[in-house]
C-alpha positions, 0 to 999 in steps of 0.5 A, a space after each residue: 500500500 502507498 501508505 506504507 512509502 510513508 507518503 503524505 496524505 495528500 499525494 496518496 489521495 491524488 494517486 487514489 484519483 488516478 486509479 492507483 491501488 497500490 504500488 507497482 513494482 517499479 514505484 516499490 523499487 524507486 520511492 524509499 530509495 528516492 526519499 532517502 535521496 540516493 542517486 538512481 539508476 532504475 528501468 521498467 518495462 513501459 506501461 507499469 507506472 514509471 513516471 510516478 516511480 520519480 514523481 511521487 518522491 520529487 513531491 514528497 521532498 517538496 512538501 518536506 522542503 518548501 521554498 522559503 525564497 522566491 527563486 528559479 526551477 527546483 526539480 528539473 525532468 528532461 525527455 526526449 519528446 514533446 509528448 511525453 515532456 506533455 504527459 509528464 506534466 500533465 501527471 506532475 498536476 495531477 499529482 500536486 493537486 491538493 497540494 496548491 503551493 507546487 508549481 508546474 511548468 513545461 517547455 518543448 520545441 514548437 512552443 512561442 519563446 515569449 510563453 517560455 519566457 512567462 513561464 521561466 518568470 514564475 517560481 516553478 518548483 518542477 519544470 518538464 522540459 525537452 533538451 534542445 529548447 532548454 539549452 537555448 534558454 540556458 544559453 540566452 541566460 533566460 534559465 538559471 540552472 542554480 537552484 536545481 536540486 534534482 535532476 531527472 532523465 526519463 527515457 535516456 537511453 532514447 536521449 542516447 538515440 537522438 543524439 541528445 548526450 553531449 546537451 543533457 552533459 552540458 545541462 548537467 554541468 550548470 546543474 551542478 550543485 544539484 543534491 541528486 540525480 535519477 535516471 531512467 531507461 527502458 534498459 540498462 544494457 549498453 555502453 551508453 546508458 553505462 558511461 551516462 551513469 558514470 558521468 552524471 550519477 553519484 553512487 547511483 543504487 541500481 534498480 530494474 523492476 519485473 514487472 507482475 503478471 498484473 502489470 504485464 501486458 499480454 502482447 500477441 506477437 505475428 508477422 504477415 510475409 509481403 510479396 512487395 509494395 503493392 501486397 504490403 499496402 493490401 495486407 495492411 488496408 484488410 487489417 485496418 478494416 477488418 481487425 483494428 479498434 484503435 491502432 499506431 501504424 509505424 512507418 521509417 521516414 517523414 517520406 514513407 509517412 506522407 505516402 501512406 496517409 494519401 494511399 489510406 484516405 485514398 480508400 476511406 481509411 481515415 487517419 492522424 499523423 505524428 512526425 517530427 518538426 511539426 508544428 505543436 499544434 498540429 501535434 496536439 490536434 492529432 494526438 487529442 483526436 487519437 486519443 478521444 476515439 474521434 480517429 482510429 488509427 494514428 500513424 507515426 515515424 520512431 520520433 513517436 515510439 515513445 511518449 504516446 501514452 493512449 490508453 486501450 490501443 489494441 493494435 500497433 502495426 510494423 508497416 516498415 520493420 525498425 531498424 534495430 530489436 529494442 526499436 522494436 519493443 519500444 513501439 509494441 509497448 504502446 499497446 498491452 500495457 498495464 496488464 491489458 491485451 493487445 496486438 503487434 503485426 510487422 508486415 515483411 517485405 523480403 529486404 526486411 526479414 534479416 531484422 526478424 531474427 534479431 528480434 525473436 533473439 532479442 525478445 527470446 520469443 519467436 515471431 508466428 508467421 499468418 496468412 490471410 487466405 485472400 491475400 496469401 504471399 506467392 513467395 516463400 519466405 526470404 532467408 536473411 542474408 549471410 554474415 560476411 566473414 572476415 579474414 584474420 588479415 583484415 581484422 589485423 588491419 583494422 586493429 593497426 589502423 585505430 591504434 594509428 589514428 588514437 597515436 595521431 589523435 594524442 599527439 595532435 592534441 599535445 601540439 594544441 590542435 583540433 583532431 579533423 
């Protein structure tokens, strides 16, 4: 029970009204260690209550420790997304809710500067913000990182994957009188989530939650093998129509996605898109219409893997196979989420099966193949392309010429110069 994380009453009331019974496995796992203000490195799988894991300690410290002066931001969350820096937000409020004197504040791209500068005006106690916005704040000093007390990295491994690393580094550097610091990840496996840790977390207590077969999801996992482009557009139209409540359909590129909403409403397929460095109003339009049930079907590119956080999708679709296995589970954690049932469908062209293997190895699951009498492939299905050995004498050459250009890359930095 939340009453026995030694909770205030009223963060225990707020979590009552989100539908909290008790705590999940990550939240068990988080909050005592939170609360005793250790440094943390923590994953869970999506869909098992992680933002409160980090938000329900962050409230308890402010309710502990009020302000006593006016001042600049106190708990500071990065995210690697516009949407989910929105849903935290939107949590962080419904968490503080009965308790007035936290002040909540969010910043993303998209968004005018001058609301930004009204809002960095204000004493926010927690402000949700995407890296990149952030940092230009900080360097046109229209943001203070002095006061920051806790630093929070949510979905780091994403930030790794968006190239956010050397900014959240800098972020971290004007934070540095910070007193601690969490960071969470869908995994911790990875050299890069490992030298993260090394250079922002202070003896960080490593938590990674199962979740409970309450909290696990059950996800129907399939693949329908296409013959090419033309086969591929049927096998995913007879699927939207036939089988779909509510479904994310993902495509690889901005391109790719343009092409499938014209090919979709061309035949009454009615659709919203989520792509990046569109216009946040945009976002919000497609994502409100999602979200209520007014359109079934959202389609979207890797920048919306994360961060949709919509509840009852009973579909997502692999319209283009992602590049990489963890890629992969990030995208069908967007339906079976807390402990509901749902359905993941890759549709694999012949130069997309090499990917397959890599996720059944990677998900210790194997992947069933399906057909749908009507639309039944005529080919058999591609073997994935054999890996090219390589010879001892290559290897050798490879090893001669690192060693090479880390002896040419010291020695240009003993004279003072720049490594090109």
């Amino acid at each position: 029970m939340f009453e026995q994380l030694e909770l205030d009453d009223d963060l225990i009331h707020a979590v009552t009204d989100l539908g909290y019974k008790e705590p999940t496995s990550i939240q068990s796992l988080v909050i005592p260690q939170a609360m005793n203000g250790k440094d943390i490195l923590a994953s869970a799988p999506t869909g098992t209550g992680k933002t409160a894991a980090f938000l329900l300690p962050t409230c308890q410290f402010l309710l502990d420790y009020p302000r006593r002066q006016p001042g600049s931001t106190r708990v500071l969350i990065l995210t690697p997304t516009r949407e989910l820096a929105l849903q935290i937000f939107e949590q962080a409020k419904a968490i503080s809710k009965y308790v007035p004197h936290i002040a909540c504040g969010v910043i993303t791209g998209g968004i005018n500067y001058g609301t930004d500068r009204d809002l960095l005006e204000k004493n926010l106690d927690i402000l949700v913000a995407t890296p990149g916005r952030l940092f230009e704040h900080i360097e046109k000093e229209s943001f203070d990182c002095r006061d920051i007390e806790c630093l929070i990295l949510d979905e780091a491994d994403r930030m790794l994957d968006m190239g956010f690393s050397p900014i959240v580094n800098q972020i971290a550097a004007e934070a540095r009188w910070r007193k601690q610091t969490m960071l969470f990840s869908a995994t911790l496996e990875g050299s890069g989530i490992a030298r993260f840790s090394d250079e922002l977390l202070n003896e960080p207590v490593e938590l990674e939650a199962d979740s409970s077969r309450k909290e696990k999801g059950i996800i129907h996992q399939w693949i329908h093998l296409a013959d090419n482009a033309t086969h591929k557009l049927d096998l995913l139209t007879h699927i939207l129509s036939t089988q779909v409540e509510t479904a994310i359909v993902f495509v690889k590129t901005r391109e790719r996605l343009a092409t499938l909403v014209g090919q979709l409403q061309s035949v009454d397929i009615d659709c919203v898109w989520l792509q990046g460095e569109m216009p946040q109003d945009k976002r919000n339009t497609a994502m409100d219409r999602f979200r209520t049930g007014d359109v079934k079907i959202l389609i979207a590119t890797d920048v919306a893997a994360r961060g949709i956080d919509v509840e009852n999708i009973s579909h997502v679709i692999n319209y283009d196979m992602p590049r990489t296995a963890d890629v992969y589970v990030h995208r069908i954690g967007r339906t079976g989420r807390a402990g509901n049932k749902g359905t993941a469908i890759s549709i694999v062209e012949a130069h997309d099966i090499g990917v397959v293997p890599k996720i059944e190895r990677y998900t210790e699951q194997a992947l069933k193949r399906r057909v749908i009498a009507a639309l039944r492939p005529a080919n058999k299905e591609a073997k994935p392309p054999a890996k090219k050995k390589i010879s001892n004498k290559t290897k050798k050459a490879v090893i001669k010429a690192k060693r090479t250009a880390k002896i040419k890359k010291r020695k240009n930095k003993g004279r003072g110069k720049k490594t090109p």
